[in-house]
N, C-alpha and C positions, 0 to 999 in steps of 0.2 A: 544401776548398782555400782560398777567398779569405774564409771565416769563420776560418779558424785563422791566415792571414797577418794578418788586420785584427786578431786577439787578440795575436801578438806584436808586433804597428807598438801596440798600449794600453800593451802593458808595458815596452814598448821607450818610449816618448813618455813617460811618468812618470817612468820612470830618466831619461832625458838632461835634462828639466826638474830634478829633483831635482838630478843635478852641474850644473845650471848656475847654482840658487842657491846651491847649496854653494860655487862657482863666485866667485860675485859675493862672500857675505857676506863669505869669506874675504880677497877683495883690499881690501874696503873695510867696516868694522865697522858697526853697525846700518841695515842696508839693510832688517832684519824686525824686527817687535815679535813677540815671546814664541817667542824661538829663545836658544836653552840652547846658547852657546859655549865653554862650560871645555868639555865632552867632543867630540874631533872624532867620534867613533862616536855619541854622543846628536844633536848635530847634524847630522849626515847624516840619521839617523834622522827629526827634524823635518823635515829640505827632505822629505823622502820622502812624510812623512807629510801635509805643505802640499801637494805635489805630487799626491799621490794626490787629496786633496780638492778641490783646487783644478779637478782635471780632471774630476771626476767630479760633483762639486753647486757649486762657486764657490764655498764658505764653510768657513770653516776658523776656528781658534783664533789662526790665525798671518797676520799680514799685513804687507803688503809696506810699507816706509818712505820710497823713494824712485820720481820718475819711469820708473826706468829698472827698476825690480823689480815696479813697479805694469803698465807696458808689458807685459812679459813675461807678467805673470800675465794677463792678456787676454787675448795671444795663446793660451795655455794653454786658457784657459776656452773659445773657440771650435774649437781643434783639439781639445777636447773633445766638443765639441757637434756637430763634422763626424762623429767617429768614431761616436757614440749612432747619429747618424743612418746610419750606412757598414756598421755591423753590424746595426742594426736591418733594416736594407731590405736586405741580405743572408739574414738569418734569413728573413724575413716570405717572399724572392725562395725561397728553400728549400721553405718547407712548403706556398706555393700551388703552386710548382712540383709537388709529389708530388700534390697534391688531384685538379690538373688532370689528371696523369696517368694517373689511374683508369678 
C-alpha cells in the first residue's frame, strides 16, 4: 500500500522537477550548463535525466546556471533524501513487521 504510493509520489517528483526545468530553461535561455536546446524531445530528455540524478545521488553532468535553478535543485535533492529515507523505513517497517510475527 504506502510502499507503491511512496513509488509513484518518486516518479511523479522526477516528472514535475523535470517540466519544471524544462519549464524554466525555456522562458529564459541558459539557466543549465550542458543541456542540448535545438531538440525540444533531447531536452526534455536532459531535464529528465538532470532530474533523475539530481534526486537520486545530487550529481549529474548537468548543472544548474542561475540562483533560482540552483534553489530548486536543493529543494530536489532533499525531497530526495526525505523519500530514501520514507521508503526505506517503509520497507525495513515491512519485513520486521513479518519477523515479529512469527
Amino acid at each position: 500500500g504506502s510502499l507503491v504510493r511512496g513509488s509513484f509520489g518518486l516518479f511523479f517528483s522526477i516528472f514535475f522537477f523535470a517540466c519544471l526545468y524544462f519549464y524554466i530553461d525555456s522562458i529564459s535561455i541558459n539557466q543549465f550548463v550542458g543541456i542540448n536546446s535545438d531538440n525540444i524531445a533531447t531536452a526534455f530528455f536532459d531535464f529528465l535525466y538532470f532530474s533523475f540524478a539530481t534526486f537520486t545521488t545530487s550529481n549529474s553532468t548537468i548543472t544548474p546556471n542561475c540562483i533560482l535553478t540552483k534553489f530548486i535543485s536543493m529543494v530536489e535533492v532533499l525531497l530526495g533524501l526525505f523519500y530514501l529515507v520514507f521508503l526505506f523505513g517503509a520497507f525495513l517497517s515491512i519485513h520486521v513487521g513479518k519477523v515479529y510475527d512469527k
